[in-house]
C-alpha positions in Angstrom: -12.5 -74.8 -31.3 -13.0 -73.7 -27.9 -12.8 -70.0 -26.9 -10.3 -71.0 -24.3 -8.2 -73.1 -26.6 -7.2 -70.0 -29.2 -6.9 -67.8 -26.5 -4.1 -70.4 -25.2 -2.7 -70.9 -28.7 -2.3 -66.9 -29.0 -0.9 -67.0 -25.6 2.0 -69.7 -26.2 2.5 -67.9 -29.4 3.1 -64.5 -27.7 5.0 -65.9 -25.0 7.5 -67.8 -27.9 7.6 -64.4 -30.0 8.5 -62.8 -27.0 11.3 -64.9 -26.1 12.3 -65.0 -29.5 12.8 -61.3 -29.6 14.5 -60.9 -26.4 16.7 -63.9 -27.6 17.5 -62.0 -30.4 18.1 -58.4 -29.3 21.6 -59.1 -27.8 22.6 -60.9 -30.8 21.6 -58.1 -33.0 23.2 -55.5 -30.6 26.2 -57.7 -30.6 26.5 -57.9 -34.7 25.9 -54.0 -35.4 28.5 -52.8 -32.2 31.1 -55.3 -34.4 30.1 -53.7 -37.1 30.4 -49.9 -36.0 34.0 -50.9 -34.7 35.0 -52.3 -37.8 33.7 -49.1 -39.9 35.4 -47.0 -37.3 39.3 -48.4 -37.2 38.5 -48.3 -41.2 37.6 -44.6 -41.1 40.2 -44.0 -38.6 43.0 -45.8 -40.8 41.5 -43.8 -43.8 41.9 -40.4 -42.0 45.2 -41.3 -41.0 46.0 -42.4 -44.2 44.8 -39.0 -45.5 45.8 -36.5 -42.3 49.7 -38.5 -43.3 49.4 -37.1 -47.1 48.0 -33.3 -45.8 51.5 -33.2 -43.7 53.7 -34.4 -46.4 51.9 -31.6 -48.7 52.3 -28.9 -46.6 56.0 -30.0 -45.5 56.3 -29.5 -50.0 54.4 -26.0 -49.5 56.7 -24.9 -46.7 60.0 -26.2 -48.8 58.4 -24.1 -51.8 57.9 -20.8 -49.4 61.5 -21.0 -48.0 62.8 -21.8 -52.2 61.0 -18.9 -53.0 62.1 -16.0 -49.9 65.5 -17.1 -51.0 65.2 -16.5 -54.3 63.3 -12.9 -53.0 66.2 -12.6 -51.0 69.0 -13.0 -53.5 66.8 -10.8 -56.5 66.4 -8.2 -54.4 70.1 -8.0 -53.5 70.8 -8.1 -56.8 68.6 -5.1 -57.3 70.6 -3.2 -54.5 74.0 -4.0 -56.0 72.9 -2.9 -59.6 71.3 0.6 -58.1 74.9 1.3 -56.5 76.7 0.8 -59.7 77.1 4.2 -61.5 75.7 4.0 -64.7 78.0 3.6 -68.1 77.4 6.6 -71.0 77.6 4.1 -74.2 
């Protein structure tokens, strides 16, 4: 084979390979940006998911705090209505 004829051969080959690859990026782009969406709406319906369980538990945390200042409440006016009784000599 010729010099001139494998230099053409590697030529034609480049040129396709080329082609191919330019052919291909978009396609490739194309598949990984739907891709990336689809792993970000499924993170984002996760952390909603999650962000809608962290309000429910502190709306149960707050309901606990104000259970418990009324109970603080109503012990310690029991405490102030037993120290103004006069104690009983038995």
């Amino acid at each position: 084979m010729s010099p001139e004829i494998v230099v053409a051969i590697v030529g034609a080959v480049a040129v396709i390979a080329a082609a191919a690859i330019t052919a291909l990026v978009p396609v490739l782009l194309r598949r990984t940006r739907g891709a990336v969406e689809a792993e970000g709406t499924a993170t984002r319906d996760a952390l909603d998911a999650l962000a809608g369980g962290v309000h429910a538990r502190i709306d149960d945390l707050r309901a606990d705090v104000h259970e418990l200042r009324d109970w603080q409440t109503s012990h310690t006016a029991e405490h102030v209505l037993l120290r103004d009784q006069p104690h009983s000599d038995d």
